[in-house]
C-alpha positions as CSV (number, residue, x, y, z in Angstrom):
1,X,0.0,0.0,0.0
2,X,2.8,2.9,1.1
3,X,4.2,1.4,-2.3
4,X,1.5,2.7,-4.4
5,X,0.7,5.5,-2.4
6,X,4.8,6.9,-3.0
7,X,4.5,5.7,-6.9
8,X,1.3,8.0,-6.9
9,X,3.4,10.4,-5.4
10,X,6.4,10.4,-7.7
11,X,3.9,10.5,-10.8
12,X,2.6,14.1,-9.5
13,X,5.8,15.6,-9.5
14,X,7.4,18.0,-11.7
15,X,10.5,16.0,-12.4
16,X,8.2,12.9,-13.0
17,X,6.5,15.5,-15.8
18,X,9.2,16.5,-17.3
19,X,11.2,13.3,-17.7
20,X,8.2,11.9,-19.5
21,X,7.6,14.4,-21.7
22,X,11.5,14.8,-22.5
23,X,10.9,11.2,-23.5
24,X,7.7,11.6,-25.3
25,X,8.9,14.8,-27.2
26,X,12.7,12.7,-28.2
27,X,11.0,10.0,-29.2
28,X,8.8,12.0,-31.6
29,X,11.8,14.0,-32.3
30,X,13.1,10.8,-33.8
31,X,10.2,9.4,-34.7
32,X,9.8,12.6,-37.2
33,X,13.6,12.7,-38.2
34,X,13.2,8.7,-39.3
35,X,10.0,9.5,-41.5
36,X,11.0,12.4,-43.1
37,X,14.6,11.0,-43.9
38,X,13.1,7.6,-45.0
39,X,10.6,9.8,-47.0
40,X,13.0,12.0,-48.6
41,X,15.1,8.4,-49.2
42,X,12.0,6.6,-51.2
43,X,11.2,9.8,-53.0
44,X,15.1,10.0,-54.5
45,X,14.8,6.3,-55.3
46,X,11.8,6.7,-56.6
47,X,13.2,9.0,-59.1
48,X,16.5,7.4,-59.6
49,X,14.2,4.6,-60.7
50,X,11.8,5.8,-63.4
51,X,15.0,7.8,-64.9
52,X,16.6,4.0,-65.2
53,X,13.2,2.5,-66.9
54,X,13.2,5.5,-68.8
55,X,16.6,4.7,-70.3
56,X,16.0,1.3,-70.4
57,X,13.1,2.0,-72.3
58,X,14.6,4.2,-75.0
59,X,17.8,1.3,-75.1
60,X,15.3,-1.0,-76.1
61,X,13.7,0.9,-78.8
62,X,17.1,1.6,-80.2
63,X,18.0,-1.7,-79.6
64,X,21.4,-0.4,-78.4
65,X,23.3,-3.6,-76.2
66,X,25.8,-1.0,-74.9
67,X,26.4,0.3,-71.0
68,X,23.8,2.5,-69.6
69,X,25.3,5.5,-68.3
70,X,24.1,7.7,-66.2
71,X,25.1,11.6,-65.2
72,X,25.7,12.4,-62.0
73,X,23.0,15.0,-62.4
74,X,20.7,12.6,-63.2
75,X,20.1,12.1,-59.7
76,X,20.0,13.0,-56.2
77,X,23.5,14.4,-55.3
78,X,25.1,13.5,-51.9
79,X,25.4,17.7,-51.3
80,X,21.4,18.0,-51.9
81,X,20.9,14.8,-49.4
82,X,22.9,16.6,-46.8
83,X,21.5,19.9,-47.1
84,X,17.9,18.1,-47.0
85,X,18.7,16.0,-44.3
86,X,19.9,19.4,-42.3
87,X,17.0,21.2,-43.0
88,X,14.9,18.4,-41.8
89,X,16.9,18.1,-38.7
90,X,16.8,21.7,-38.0
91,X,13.3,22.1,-38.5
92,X,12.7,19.0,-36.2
93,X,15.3,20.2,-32.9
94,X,13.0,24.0,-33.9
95,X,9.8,21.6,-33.4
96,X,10.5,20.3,-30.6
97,X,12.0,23.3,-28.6
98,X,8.4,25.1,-29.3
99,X,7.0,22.1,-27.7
100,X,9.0,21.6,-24.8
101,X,8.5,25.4,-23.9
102,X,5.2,24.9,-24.0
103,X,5.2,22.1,-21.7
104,X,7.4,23.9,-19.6
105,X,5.4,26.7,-19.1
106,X,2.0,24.4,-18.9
107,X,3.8,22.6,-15.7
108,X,5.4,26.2,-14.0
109,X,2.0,28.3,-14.7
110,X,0.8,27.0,-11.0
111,X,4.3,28.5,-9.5
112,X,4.3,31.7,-11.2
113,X,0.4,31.7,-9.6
114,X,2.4,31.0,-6.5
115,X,4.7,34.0,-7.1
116,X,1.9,36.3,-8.3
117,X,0.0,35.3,-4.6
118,X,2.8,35.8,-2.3
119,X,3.7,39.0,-4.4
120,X,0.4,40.3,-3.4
121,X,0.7,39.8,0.3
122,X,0.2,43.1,2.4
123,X,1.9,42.6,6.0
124,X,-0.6,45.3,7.3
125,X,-3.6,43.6,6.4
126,X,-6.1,42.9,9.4
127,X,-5.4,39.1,9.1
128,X,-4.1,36.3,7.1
129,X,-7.0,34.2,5.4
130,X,-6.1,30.6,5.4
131,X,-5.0,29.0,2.5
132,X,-5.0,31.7,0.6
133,X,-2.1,30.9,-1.4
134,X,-2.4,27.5,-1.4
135,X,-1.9,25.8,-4.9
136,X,-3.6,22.8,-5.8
137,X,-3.5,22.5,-9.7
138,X,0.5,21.9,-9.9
139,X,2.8,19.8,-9.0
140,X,3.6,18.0,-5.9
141,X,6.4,20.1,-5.2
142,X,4.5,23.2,-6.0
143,X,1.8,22.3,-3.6
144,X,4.3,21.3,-0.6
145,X,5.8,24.8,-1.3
146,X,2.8,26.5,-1.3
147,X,1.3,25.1,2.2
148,X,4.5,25.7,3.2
149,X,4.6,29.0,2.8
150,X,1.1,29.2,4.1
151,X,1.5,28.1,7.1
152,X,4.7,30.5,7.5
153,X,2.9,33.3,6.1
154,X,-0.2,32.5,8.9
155,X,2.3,32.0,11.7
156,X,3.9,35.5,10.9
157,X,0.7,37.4,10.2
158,X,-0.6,35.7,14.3
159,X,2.9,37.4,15.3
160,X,2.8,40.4,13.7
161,X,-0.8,40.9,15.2
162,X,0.1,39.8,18.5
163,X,3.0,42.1,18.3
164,X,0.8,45.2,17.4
165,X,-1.7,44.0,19.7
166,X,0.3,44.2,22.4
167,X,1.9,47.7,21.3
168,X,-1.7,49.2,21.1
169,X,-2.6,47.8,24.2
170,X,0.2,49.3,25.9
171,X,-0.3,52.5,24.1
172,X,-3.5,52.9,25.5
173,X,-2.8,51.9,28.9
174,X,0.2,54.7,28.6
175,X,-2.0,57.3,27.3
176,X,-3.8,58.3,31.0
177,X,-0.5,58.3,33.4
178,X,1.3,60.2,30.4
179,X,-1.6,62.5,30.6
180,X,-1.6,62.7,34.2
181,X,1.9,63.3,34.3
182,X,2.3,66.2,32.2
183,X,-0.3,68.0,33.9
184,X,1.1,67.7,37.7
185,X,4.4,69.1,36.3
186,X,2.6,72.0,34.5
187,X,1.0,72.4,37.6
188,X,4.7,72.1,39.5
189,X,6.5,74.6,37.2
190,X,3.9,77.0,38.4
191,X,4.4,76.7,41.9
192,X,8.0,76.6,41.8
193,X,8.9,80.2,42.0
194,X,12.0,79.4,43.6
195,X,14.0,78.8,40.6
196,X,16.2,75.7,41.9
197,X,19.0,75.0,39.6
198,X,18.7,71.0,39.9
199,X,14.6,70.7,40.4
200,X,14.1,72.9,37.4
201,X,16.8,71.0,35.4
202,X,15.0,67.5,36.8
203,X,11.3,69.0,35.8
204,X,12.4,70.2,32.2
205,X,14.0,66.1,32.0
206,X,10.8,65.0,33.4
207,X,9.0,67.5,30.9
208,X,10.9,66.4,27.9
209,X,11.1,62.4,28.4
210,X,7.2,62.8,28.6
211,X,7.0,64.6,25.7
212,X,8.7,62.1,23.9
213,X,6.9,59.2,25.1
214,X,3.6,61.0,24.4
215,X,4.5,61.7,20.6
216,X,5.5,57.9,20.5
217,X,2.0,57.0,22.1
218,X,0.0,59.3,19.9
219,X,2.1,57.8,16.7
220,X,1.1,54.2,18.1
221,X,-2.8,55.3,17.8
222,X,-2.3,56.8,14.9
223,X,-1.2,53.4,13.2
224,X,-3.5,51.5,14.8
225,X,-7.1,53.6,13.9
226,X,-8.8,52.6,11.1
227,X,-11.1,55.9,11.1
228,X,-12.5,56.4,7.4
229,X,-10.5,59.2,5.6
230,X,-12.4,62.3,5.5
231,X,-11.5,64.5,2.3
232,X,-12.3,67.7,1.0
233,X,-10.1,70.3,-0.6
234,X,-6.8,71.1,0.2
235,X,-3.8,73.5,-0.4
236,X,-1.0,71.8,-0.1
237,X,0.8,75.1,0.4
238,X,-1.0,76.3,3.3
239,X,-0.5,72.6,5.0
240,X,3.3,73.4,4.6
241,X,3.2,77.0,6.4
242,X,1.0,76.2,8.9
243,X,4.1,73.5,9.8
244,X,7.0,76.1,8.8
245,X,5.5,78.5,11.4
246,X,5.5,75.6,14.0
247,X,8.8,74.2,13.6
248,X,10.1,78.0,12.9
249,X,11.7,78.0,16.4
250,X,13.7,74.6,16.0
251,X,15.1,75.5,12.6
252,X,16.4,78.5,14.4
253,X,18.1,76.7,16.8
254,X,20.0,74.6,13.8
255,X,20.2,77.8,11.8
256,X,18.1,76.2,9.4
257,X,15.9,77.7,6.4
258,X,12.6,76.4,5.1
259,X,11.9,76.9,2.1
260,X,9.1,76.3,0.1
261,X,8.5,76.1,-4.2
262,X,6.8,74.8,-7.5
263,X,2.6,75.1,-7.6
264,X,-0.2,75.9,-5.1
265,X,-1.3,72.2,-5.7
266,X,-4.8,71.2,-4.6
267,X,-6.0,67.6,-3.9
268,X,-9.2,65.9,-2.4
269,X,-7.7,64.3,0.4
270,X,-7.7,64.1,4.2
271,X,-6.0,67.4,5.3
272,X,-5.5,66.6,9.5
273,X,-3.5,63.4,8.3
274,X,-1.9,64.6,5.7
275,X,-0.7,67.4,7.7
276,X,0.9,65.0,10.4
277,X,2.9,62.6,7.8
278,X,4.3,66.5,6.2
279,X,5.1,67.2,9.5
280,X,7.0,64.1,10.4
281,X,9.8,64.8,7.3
282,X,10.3,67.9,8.0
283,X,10.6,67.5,11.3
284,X,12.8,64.4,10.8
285,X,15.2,66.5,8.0
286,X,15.3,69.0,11.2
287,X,16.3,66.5,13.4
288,X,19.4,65.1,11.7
289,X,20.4,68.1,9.5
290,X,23.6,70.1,10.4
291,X,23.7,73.7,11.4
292,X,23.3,76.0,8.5
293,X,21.7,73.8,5.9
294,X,17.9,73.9,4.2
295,X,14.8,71.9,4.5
296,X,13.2,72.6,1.3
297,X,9.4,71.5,-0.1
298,X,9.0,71.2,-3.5
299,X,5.0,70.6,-5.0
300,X,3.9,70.0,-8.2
301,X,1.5,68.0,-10.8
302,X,1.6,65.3,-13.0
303,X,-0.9,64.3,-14.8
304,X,-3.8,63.3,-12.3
305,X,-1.2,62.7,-9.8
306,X,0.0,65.7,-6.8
307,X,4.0,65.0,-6.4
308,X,5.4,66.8,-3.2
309,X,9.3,66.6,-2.5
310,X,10.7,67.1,0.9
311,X,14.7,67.4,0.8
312,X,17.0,68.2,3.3
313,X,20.6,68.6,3.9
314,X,21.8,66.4,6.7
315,X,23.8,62.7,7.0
316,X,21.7,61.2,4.1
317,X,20.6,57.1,4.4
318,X,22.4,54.3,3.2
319,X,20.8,51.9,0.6
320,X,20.7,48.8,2.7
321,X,18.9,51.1,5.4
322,X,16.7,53.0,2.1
323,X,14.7,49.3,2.0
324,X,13.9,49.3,6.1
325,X,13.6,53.3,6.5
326,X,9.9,52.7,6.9
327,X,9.5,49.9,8.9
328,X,8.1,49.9,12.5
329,X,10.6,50.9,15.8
330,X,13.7,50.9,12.5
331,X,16.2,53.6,13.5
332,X,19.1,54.4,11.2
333,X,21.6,54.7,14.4
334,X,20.6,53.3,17.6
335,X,22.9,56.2,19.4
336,X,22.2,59.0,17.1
337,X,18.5,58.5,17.4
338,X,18.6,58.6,21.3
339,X,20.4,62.0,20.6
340,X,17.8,63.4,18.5
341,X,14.6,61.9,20.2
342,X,13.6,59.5,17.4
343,X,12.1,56.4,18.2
344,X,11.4,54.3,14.9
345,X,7.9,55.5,14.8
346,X,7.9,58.6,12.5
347,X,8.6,57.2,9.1
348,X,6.7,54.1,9.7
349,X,3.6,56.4,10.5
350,X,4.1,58.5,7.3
351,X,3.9,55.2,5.0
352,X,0.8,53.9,6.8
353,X,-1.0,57.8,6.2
354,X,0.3,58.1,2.4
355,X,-1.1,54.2,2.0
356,X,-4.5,55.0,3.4
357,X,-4.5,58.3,1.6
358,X,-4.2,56.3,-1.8
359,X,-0.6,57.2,-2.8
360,X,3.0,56.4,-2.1
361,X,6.3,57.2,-0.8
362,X,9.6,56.6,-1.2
363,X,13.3,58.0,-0.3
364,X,16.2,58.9,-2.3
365,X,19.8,60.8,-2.4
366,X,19.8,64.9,-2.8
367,X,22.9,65.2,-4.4
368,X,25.2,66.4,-3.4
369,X,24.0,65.6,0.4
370,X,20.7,64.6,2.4
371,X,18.3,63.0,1.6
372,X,14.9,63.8,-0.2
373,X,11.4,62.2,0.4
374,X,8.5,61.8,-2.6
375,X,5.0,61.6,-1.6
376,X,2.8,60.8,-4.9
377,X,-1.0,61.1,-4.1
378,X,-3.9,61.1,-6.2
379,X,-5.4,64.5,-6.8
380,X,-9.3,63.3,-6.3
């Protein structure tokens, strides 16, 4: 019985397929060659014959007893068999090639369905839905590999939710004491009229580490809502001043311009989160540009589409940390983003708002230093 059931087996996989039909596809290669040859063969003799008869015949009627001779141009010459038999050949191997693609692309269509599946995966989906890329039209192999991956792909996507899960959780839990916080120093800073050197120091630490752990908590909910997108009309240019004029004092500090340029763009999109993914590069370019560069916003149209530029003139990104730039709690340098206050939320937040605003982003060089960030959205 296991006998059967592993010969039933081997016959459902691809290397099973394809030995047979190398076999099948020779054997007609051969089979072709021998009957076209063999043809060609009966057809030359055929001729070489009836021009014998022929002379035969006309040796007879002149009743001439002397030696039939014939001219080498009579019949078929050995040049003209070769060249035949190459032509036949070629044309055969041509035949069979054609075929044998065609087989081979019957037997990988279920893996580039495979590929086409797994290529469509979005990580930030809600969940995985079981077998969804499960193949069951292809061979054996293909089908191992595609439960295979489907049980990975399910395993990761319970991780990834438990993982965000938990972060939410213990964003929300955060939010209150956070809250709480802030206000009794506010409340502190007041009362202390004293001016002490080391309690005001400790309150503006206190102050500032709350800060910071409240932006990280407010980016957390951010990812996490799934509140539709409310859109209505929007000047892209008077997004960007209104954030200019807030981060005016911290450019100051760097020595840094803003600068704005190209069209007044308008687009039908949601303006409150739209504003905060703007927000986040500049601020970011702010945060690890050097003293007297530029932060510079560039808008304009293409066809249906509204491009907006945000460049800067600090450190730049490397390429192998241009593919992660976005990803969740990913920081560049672990010890340069504890300087600046970045936590590995920022970026990731910007992807998830120009994803759910219908458009995309993506990071290159500003040559001849910095970096510059595209945002592409749909105008309506």
């Amino acid at each position: 019985m296991k006998i059967s059931n592993h010969a039933a087996n081997v016959r459902k996989t691809i290397v099973y397929k394809l030995v047979v039909a190398v076999m099948v596809i020779f054997l007609a290669m051969i089979g072709i060659l021998y009957i076209s040859i063999n043809y060609y063969q009966h057809y030359a003799m055929s001729g070489l014959v009836d021009r014998l008869e022929n002379e035969l015949n006309k040796a007879e009627k002149s009743k001439d007893n002397g030696i039939l001779i014939l001219k080498q141009d009579e019949g078929i010459s050995r040049t003209e068999f070769v060249i035949h038999t190459a032509i036949i050949s070629l044309s055969v191997i041509c035949l069979g090639a054609i075929t044998f693609y065609i087989v081979i692309s019957g037997v990988m269509k279920p893996l580039r369905q495979l590929t086409e599946k797994v290529s469509n995966i979005d990580i930030e989906r809600a969940s995985y839905e079981k077998n969804y890329i499960l193949i069951e039209n292809g061979g054996l192999e293909i089908k191992d590999l595609s439960r295979t991956l489907d049980r990975a792909f399910q395993e990761i996507y319970e991780g990834y939710e438990r993982q965000k899960k938990f972060s939410i959780n213990v964003a929300h839990e955060v939010r209150t004491p956070l809250a709480v916080l802030s206000a009794k120093i506010d409340v502190f800073k007041k009362k202390n009229t004293k001016g002490d050197r080391e309690i005001t120091e400790f309150v503006n630490s206190m102050e500032k580490n709350i800060a910071h752990l409240s932006d990280m908590v407010e980016g957390l909910m951010l990812l996490s809502g799934n509140q539709p997108v409310q859109k209505k009309m929007v000047h892209i240019n008077e997004l960007l001043d209104e954030i200019f004029f807030d981060m005016e004092d911290r450019a100051l500090e760097k020595d840094l311009k803003l600068t704005m340029q190209g069209e007044d763009v308008i687009i039908n999109t949601d303006d409150q989160i739209l504003e905060r993914a703007l927000f986040n590069l500049i601020e970011n370019g702010i945060k690890y540009s050097e003293k007297g560069g530029s932060i510079q916003a560039c808008m304009k149209t293409v066809s249906d589409k509204a491009v907006i530029k945000i460049s800067d003139e600090g450190v730049g990104i490397s390429d192998e940390d241009k593919a992660h730039i976005f990803d969740l709690f990913y920081r560049v340098d672990q010890s340069r983003s504890r300087e600046t206050g970045g936590h590995g939320i920022g970026l990731a937040l910007v992807m998830h708002i120009v994803n759910r605003l219908g458009g995309t982003v993506s990071v290159k060089d500003n040559i001849p230093k910095g970096s510059v960030f595209e945002i592409i959205l749909p105008i309506n």
